[in-house]
C-alpha positions, 0 to 999 in steps of 0.5 A: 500500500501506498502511503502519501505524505503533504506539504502546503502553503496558502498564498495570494498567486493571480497566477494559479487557475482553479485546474490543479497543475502538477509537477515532477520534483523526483523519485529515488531509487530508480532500481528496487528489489522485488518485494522488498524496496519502497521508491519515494515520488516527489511531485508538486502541485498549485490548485488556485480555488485549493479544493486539491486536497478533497479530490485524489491522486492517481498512478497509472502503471504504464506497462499495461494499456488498459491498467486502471489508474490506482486512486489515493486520497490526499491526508485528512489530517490538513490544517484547514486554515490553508485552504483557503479559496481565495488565495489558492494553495501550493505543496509537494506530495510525496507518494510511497510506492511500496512493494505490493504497489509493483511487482514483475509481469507473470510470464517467465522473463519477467519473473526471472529477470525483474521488470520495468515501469513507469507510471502516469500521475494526475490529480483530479480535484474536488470538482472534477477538474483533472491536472495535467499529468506527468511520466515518472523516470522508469522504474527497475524492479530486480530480485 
């Protein structure tokens, strides 16, 4: 399971749309081991009208076209004081993808000599509006 941890600032930006925008910041180790490795992903985020936070974060692994996007929630645990519409809301999230989270492809390469991925990371806010998304940096799995 993956874990999601948040920083946030409020201000006054003129410049921030009520569409969230994304972006990426890191993601370290580029290579885990196979059921046993957690990789850290960084991103950043600003949402004008800052209603970011009641919508979800979602990761798309990249190795399969018609894979569903994995859905996390934002941490309910947010001083609320920062929320405020007027003036918008800036942050970075950082997302634990954990071993459950990727595992190798079943057929007989993959298994033995580990696999790769990226994913897709978007935000949809609390009206539905969708970010713009990014692709992480590939992802080693190895044994």
């Amino acid at each position: 399971m993956a874990g999601v941890l948040l920083g946030l600032a409020s201000c006054q930006r003129p410049d921030m749309t009520n569409v969230p925008q994304i972006g990426f910041y890191g993601m370290e180790p580029d290579i885990v081991k196979i059921n046993q490795d957690t990789c850290v992903l960084v991103f950043s985020f600003n949402d004008g009208d800052a209603d970011v936070t009641n919508g979800a974060i979602y990761l798309r692994d990249l190795r399969f076209d018609s894979a569903q996007p994995v859905a996390y929630k934002f941490p309910s645990d947010i001083d609320q004081t920062l929320l405020d519409p007027k003036k918008g809301i800036t942050g970075k999230v950082t997302i634990l993808i954990t071993p459950d989270l990727v595992s190798p492809r079943l057929d007989s390469v993959h298994l033995k000599y580990g696999d790769t991925t990226s994913f897709e990371v978007y935000v949809i806010d609390k009206k539905n509006n969708k970010s713009n998304s990014f692709i992480t940096p590939q992802l080693k799995m190895v044994w």
